[in-house]
C-alpha positions as CSV (number, residue, x, y, z in Angstrom):
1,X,0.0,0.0,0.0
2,X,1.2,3.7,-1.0
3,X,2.4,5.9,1.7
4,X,-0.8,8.2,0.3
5,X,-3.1,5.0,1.0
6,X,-1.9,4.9,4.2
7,X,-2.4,8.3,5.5
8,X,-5.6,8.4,4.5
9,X,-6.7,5.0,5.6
10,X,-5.4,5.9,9.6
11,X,-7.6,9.4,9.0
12,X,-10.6,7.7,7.9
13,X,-10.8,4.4,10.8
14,X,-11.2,6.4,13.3
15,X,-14.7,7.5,12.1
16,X,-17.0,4.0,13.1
17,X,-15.2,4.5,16.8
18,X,-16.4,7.9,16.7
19,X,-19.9,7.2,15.7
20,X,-20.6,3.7,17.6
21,X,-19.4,6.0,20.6
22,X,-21.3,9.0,20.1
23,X,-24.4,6.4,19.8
24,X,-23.8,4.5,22.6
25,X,-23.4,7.3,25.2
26,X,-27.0,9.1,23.9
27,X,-28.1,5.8,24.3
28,X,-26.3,5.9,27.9
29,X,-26.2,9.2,29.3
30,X,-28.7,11.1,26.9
31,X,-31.2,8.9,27.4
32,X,-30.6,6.5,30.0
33,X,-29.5,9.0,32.6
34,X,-30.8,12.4,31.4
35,X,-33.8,11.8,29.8
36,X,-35.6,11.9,33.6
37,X,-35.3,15.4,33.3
38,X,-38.1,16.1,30.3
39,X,-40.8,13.4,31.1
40,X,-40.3,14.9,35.0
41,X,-43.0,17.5,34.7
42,X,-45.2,14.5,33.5
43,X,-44.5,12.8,36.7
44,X,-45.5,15.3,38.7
45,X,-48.4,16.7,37.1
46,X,-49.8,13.4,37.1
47,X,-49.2,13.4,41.3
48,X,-47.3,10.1,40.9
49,X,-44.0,11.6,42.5
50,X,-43.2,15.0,44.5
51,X,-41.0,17.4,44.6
52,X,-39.0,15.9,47.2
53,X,-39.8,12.4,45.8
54,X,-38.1,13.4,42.8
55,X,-35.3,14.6,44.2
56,X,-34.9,11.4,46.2
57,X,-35.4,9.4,42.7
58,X,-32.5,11.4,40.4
59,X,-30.4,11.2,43.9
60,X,-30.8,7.8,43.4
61,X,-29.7,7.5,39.8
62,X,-26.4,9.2,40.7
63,X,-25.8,7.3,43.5
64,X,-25.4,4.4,40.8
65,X,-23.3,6.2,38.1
66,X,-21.0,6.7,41.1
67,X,-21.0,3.0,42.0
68,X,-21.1,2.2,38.2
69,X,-18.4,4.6,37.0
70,X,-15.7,3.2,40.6
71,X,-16.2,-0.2,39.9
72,X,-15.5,0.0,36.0
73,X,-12.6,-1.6,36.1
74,X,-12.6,-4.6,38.4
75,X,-15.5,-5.7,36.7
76,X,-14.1,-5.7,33.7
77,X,-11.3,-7.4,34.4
78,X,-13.8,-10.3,35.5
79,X,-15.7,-10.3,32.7
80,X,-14.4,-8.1,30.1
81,X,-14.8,-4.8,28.4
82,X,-17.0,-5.7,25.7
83,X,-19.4,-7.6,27.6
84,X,-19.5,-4.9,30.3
85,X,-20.6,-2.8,27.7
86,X,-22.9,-4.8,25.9
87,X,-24.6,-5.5,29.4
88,X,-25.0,-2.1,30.3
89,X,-26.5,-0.8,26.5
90,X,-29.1,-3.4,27.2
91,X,-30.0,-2.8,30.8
92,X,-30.5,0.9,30.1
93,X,-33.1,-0.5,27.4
94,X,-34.7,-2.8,30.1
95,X,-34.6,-0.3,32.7
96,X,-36.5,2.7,30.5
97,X,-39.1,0.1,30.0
98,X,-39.5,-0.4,33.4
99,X,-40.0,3.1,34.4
100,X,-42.9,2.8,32.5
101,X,-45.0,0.8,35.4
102,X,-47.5,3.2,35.5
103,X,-48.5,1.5,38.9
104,X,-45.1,1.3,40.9
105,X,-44.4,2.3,44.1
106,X,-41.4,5.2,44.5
107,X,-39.4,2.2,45.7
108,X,-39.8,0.5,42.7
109,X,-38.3,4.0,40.7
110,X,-35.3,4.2,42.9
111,X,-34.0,0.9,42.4
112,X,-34.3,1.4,38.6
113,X,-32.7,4.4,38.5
114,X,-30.2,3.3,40.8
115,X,-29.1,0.3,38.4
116,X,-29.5,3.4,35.4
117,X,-27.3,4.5,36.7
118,X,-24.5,1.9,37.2
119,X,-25.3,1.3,33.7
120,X,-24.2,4.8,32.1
121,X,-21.5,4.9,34.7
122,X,-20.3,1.4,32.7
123,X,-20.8,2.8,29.4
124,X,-19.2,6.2,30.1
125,X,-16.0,5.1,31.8
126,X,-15.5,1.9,29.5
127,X,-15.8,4.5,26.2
128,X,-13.9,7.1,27.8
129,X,-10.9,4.7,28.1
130,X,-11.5,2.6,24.9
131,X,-12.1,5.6,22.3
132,X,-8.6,8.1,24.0
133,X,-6.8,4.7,23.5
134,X,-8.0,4.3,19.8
135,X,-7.8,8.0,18.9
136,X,-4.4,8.5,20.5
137,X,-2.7,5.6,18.3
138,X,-4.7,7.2,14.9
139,X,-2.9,10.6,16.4
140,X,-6.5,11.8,16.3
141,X,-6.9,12.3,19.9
142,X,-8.4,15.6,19.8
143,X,-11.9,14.6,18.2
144,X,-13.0,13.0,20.8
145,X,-15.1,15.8,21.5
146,X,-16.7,14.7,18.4
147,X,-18.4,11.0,20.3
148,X,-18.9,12.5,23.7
149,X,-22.0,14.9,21.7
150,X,-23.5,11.8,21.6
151,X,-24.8,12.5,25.0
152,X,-26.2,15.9,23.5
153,X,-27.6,14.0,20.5
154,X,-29.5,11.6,23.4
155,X,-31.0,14.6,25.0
156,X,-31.7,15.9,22.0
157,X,-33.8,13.1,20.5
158,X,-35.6,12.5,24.3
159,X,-36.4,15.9,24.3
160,X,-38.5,15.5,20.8
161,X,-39.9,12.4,21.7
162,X,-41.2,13.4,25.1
163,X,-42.4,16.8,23.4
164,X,-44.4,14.2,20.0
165,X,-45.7,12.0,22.7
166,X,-48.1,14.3,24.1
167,X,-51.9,14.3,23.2
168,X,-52.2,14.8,19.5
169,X,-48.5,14.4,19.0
170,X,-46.4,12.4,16.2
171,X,-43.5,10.6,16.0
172,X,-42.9,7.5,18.1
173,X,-45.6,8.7,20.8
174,X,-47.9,6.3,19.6
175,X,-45.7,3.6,21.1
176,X,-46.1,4.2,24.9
177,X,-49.3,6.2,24.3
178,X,-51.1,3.6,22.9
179,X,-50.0,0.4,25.4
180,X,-50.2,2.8,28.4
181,X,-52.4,5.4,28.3
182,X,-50.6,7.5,30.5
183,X,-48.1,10.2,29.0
184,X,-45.4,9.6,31.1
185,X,-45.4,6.2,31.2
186,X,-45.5,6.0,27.6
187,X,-43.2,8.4,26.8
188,X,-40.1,5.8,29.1
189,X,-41.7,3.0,27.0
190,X,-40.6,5.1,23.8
191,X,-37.3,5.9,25.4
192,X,-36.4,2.0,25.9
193,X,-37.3,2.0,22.4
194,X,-35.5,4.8,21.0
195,X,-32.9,3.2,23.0
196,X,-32.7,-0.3,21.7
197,X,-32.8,1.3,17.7
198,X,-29.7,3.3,18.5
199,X,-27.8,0.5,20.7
200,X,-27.2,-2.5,17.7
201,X,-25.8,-0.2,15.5
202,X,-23.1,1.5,17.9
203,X,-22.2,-1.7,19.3
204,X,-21.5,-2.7,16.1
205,X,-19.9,0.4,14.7
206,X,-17.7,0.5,17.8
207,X,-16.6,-3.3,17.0
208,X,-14.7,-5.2,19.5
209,X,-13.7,-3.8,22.6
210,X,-10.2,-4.8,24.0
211,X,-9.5,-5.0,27.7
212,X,-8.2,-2.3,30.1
213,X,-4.4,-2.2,31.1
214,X,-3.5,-4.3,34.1
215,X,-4.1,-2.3,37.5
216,X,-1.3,-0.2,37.9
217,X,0.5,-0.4,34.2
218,X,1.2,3.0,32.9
219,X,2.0,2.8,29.2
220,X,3.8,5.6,28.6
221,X,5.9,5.9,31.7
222,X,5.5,9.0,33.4
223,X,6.8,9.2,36.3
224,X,6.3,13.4,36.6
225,X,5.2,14.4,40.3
226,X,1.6,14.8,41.5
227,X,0.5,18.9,41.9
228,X,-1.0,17.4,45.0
229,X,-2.5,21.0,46.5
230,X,-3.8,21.6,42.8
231,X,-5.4,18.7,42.5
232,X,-7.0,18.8,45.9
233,X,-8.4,22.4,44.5
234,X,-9.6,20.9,41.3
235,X,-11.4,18.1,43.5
236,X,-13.1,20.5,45.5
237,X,-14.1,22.4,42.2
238,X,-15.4,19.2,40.8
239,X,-17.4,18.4,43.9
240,X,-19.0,22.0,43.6
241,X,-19.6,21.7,40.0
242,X,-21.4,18.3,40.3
243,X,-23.6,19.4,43.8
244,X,-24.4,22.9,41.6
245,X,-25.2,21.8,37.9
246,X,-27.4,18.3,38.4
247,X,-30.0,21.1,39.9
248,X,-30.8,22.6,36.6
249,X,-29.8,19.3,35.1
250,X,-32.7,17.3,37.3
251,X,-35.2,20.0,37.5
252,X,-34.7,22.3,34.0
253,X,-37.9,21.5,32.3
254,X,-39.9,21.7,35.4
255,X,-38.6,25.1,36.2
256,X,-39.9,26.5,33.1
257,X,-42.8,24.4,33.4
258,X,-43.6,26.4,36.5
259,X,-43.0,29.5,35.5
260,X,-45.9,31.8,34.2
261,X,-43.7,34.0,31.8
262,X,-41.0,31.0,30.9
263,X,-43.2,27.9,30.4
264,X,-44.4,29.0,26.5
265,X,-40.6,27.7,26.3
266,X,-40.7,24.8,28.7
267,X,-41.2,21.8,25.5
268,X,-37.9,23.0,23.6
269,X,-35.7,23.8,26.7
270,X,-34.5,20.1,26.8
271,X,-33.8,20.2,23.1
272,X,-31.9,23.9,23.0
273,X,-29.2,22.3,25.7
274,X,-29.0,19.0,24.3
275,X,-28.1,20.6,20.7
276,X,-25.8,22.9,22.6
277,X,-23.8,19.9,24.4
278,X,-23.1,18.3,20.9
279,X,-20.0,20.2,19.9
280,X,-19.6,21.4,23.3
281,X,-16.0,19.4,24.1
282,X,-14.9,19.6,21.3
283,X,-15.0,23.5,21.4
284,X,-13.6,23.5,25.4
285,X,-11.0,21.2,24.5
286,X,-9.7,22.9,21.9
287,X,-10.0,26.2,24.1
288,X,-8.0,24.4,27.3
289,X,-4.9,23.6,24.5
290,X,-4.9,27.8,24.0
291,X,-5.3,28.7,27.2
292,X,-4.8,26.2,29.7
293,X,-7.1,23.7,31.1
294,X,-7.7,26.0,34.4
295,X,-8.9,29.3,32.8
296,X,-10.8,27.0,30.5
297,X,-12.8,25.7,33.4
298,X,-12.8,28.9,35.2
299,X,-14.7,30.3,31.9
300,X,-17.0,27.3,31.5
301,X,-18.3,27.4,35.2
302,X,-18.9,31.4,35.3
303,X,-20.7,30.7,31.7
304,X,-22.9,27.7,33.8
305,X,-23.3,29.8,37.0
306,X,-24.9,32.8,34.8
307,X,-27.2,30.2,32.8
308,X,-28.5,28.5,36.1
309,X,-29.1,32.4,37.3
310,X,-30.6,33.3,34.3
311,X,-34.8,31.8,34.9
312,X,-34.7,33.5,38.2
313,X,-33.6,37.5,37.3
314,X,-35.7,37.5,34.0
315,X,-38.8,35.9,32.2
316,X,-37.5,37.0,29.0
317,X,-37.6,34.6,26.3
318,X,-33.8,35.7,24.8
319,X,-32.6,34.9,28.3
320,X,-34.3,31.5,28.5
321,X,-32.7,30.5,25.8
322,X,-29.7,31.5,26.3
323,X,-30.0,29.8,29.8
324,X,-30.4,26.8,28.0
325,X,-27.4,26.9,25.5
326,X,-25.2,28.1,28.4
327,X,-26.2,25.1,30.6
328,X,-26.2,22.4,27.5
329,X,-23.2,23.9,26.4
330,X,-21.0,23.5,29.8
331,X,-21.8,20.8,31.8
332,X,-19.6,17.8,29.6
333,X,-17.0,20.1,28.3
334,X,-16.3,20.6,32.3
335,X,-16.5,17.0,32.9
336,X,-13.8,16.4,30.2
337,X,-12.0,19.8,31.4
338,X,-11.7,18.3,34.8
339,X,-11.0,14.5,33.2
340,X,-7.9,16.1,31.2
341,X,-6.5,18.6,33.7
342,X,-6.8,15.4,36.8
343,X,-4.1,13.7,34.6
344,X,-2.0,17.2,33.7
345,X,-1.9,17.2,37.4
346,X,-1.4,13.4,38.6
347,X,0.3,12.0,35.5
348,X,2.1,9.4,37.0
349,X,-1.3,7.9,38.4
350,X,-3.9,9.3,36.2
351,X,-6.6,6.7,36.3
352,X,-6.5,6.8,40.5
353,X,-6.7,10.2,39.8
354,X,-9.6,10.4,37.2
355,X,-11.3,7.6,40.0
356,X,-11.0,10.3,42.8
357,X,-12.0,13.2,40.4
358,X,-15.2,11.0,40.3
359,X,-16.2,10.3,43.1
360,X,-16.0,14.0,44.4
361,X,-18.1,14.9,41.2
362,X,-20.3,11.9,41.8
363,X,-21.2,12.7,45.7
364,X,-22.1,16.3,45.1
365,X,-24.7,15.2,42.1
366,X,-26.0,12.7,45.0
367,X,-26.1,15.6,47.6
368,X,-27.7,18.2,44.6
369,X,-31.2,16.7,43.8
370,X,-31.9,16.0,47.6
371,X,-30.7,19.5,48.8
372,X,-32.5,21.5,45.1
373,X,-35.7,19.1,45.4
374,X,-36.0,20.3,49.9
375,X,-35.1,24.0,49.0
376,X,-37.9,23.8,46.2
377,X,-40.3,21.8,48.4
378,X,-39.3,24.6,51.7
379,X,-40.0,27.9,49.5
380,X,-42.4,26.9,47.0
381,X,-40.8,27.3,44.0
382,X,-37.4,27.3,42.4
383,X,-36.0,30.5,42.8
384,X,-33.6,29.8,45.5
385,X,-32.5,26.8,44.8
386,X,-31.0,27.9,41.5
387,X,-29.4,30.8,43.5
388,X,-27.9,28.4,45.8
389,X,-26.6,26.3,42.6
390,X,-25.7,29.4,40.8
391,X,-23.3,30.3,43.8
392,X,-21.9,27.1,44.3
393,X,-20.6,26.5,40.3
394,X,-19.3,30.3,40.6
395,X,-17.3,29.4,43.4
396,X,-16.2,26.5,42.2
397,X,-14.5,28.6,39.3
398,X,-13.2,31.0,42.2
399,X,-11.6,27.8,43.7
400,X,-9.6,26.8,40.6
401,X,-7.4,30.9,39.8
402,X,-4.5,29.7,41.9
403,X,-4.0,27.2,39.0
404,X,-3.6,29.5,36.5
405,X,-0.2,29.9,37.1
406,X,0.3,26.2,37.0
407,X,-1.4,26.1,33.6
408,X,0.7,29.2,32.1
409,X,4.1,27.0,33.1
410,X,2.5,24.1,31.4
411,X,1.8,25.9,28.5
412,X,5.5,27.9,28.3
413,X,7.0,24.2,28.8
414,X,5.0,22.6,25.3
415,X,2.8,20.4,28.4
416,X,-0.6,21.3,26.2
417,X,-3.1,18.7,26.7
C-alpha cells in the first residue's frame, strides 16, 4: 500500500469508533441518565411523585453512576470490556421500559434508576478509556469531543420524543401512548425503544472492545510528580460543580414548566441544551490547548453559573434560551475539562486520579437533587434553589485561579493537553 493510501486510511478508521461511541453514550447518558429530566414535569403533574420524591429518585440514579463509573474496572477485568458494555447498552433498554410501570411504588423508581445509573457509569468510563486509547494511536486524539456529543444528541432526541408524545402528537408517541395510556409512562416505554434502535448499531460500529491495562501499568511511563494541593483544589471544584449543575440538570424543564412567563418555552428547553452539548467538548478542549485547562474551566463554570441564574432575574424569552445553550453547552465540556486537567496534574497515576476526580463529582450530584428538590419543596418554588446552585458552580470557578499559574508554566514548557 502507497504511503498516500496509508495516510488516509489511519484518517478515515477512526470515524465507526467515533460514531458507535457517540451512539452508545446518547443511548447511555442522553437517554438512559438524562432523559428523567423532560418526562419529569409529566410525573408530577400526574401526582405520581413529588417534589421531594423526585429529588430522592434522580439522587438515586447518581448514586449508581457513582458506583457504576468506581467499579469499572474490576468488573471488567472479571468479565471483560465488551461484555461490560454490551450489558450495560441493554440494561438501560430494560430499565427505561421499566419506568414505565405506570402502577409502581417510589421504591420500585429508585432501584431502577439506581441500576440506570451503574449502567451509564459502565458505558461512560468503559468508552472514555477505549475511544482516548484508539484515537491516541490514529494521532487523532483531539476529536473525541466529536463522540462525547452523543450524550447531546440523546437529549436531544428525548427531548422531541417526550415533546411528540403528548396528546395529538407524532412521531414515536404512539408507542407508549397507545400500550399505556398514561403520557409519562408512555413516553419511558418510547425511550427503551428509542434506545434499543440506536444501541445495535453502535455496538456494532464500535466493534470489539479490548480489555483495560492491568491495574497499575502506565504505558507511557511517566513518572512526573503529582501537583498534590492543585489537584486537591480541582477536586473540591469538581465536587462543587457536580452538587451545583445536576439542579438545573434534574429540575430544567420543570422550572420553566412552573413559570408563568417562561413555560411557552418549557417543550424545547431540553432540546436547546441537548443541541448545545453536541459540539460542546470539542469546542472546550480545543480552548484548554490555548489557554490552559484552568482558565478554561474557570470560563465554563462562570458561563454555567450565569445560565443556572438566568430563569430567576428574568422571564424573557432571549434569556431562557440563552439559559439553555449556556447550561447544554457546559456541563460535559467541564467534565472532560476536569477528566484532562486530573491527569496534567497526577500523570504518573492518572486513572487513580480520574477515580478520585469521580467520586467527588459523583457525591455532590447525590447531595444536589436532595438539597434543590428540599429548597424547592421549603420555599415553594425554584427561585432559590437555583441561586444556591448558581453560587456554588461560581465558586467552584473561584476555587480553581490559583492554578492559572500552574497552567501558564505548562503551556510555556509545550505540556498542552
Amino acid at each position: 500500500m502507497a504511503r498516500t493510501d496509508i495516510m488516509e486510511e489511519k484518517a478515515r478508521s477512526h470515524w465507526p469508533d467515533l460514531a458507535g461511541a457517540a451512539l452508545l453514550l446518547a443511548v447511555a447518558m442522553g437517554i438512559g441518565r438524562f432523559a428523567f429530566t423532560p418526562i419529569l414535569p409529566d410525573m408530577t403533574a400526574a401526582g405520581v411523585l413529588d417534589t421531594g420524591a423526585a429529588g430522592l429518585v434522580a439522587a438515586a440514579n447518581f448514586v449508581g453512576y457513582l458506583v457504576g463509573a468506581l467499579s469499572t474496572g474490576p468488573v471488567e477485568r472479571r468479565v471483560g470490556a465488551g461484555p461490560v458494555l454490551a450489558l450495560s447498552v441493554g440494561l438501560t433498554v430494560i430499565l427505561c421500559l421499566a419506568m414505565g410501570w405506570a402502577q409502581a411504588p417510589l421504591s420500585w423508581w429508585l432501584a431502577v434508576r439506581f441500576l440506570a445509573g451503574v449502567a451509564s457509569g459502565w458505558v461512560l468510563v468503559t468508552i472514555s478509556a477505549v475511544l482516548f486509547e484508539r484515537l491516541a494511536a490514529r494521532d487523532a486524539g483531539h476529536l473525541a469531543g466529536l463522540a462525547f456529543g452523543g450524550v447531546g444528541i440523546g437529549m436531544m432526541l428525548s427531548a422531541v420524543y417526550v415533546r411528540e408524545a403528548g396528546p395529538g402528537g407524532v412521531g414515536l408517541g404512539w408507542i407508549g401512548q397507545g400500550w399505556i395510556g398514561q403520557g409519562w409512562a408512555g413516553e419511558w416505554i418510547g425511550m427503551g425503544v428509542l434506545a434499543a434502535i440506536l444501541s445495535l448499531p453502535g455496538l456494532l460500529m464500535l466493534g470489539r472492545v479490548p480489555p483495560f491495562p492491568p491495574r497499575g501499568a502506565h504505558p507511557h511511563g511517566d513518572t512526573h510528580e503529582t501537583d498534590r494541593t492543585g489537584f486537591r483544589l480541582l477536586a473540591a471544584a469538581y465536587f462543587l460543580e457536580g452538587l451545583g449543575y445536576i439542579v438545573t440538570g434534574t429540575f430544567m424543564v420543570a422550572v420553566f414548566r412552573a413559570s408563568p412567563a417562561l413555560s411557552a418555552y418549557a417543550d424545547n428547553i431540553w432540546l436547546i441544551a441537548g443541541a448545545a452539548a453536541v459540539p460542546s467538548c470539542l469546542i472546550w478542549t480545543l480552548l484548554a490547548a490555548r489557554a490552559g485547562f484552568a482558565r478554561a474551566l474557570i470560563a465554563a463554570l462562570l458561563l454555567q453559573s450565569l445560565g443556572i441564574l438566568l430563569p430567576v432575574v428574568t422571564g424573557n424569552g432571549i434569556a431562557a434560551i440563552a439559559s439553555a445553550i449556556l447550561f447544554g453547552g457546559t456541563f460535559m465540556g467541564i467534565a472532560t475539562l476536569a477528566v484532562g486537567f486530573g491527569r496534567q496534574l497526577a500523570p504518573h497515576d492518572a486513572a487513580r486520579a480520574i477515580g478520585m476526580l469521580t467520586a467527588a463529582f459523583g457525591v455532590g450530584q447525590v447531595a444536589g437533587p436532595l438539597a434543590g428538590g428540599w429548597l424547592a419543596q421549603a420555599s415553594g418554588g425554584f427561585a432559590l434553589p437555583l441561586m444556591a446552585a448558581s453560587g456554588t458552580v461560581a465558586f467552584a470557578a473561584l476555587l480553581l485561579l490559583p492554578l492559572c499559574e500552574f497552567c501558564y508554566m505548562q503551556n510555556r514548557e509545550g505540556g498542552g493537553l
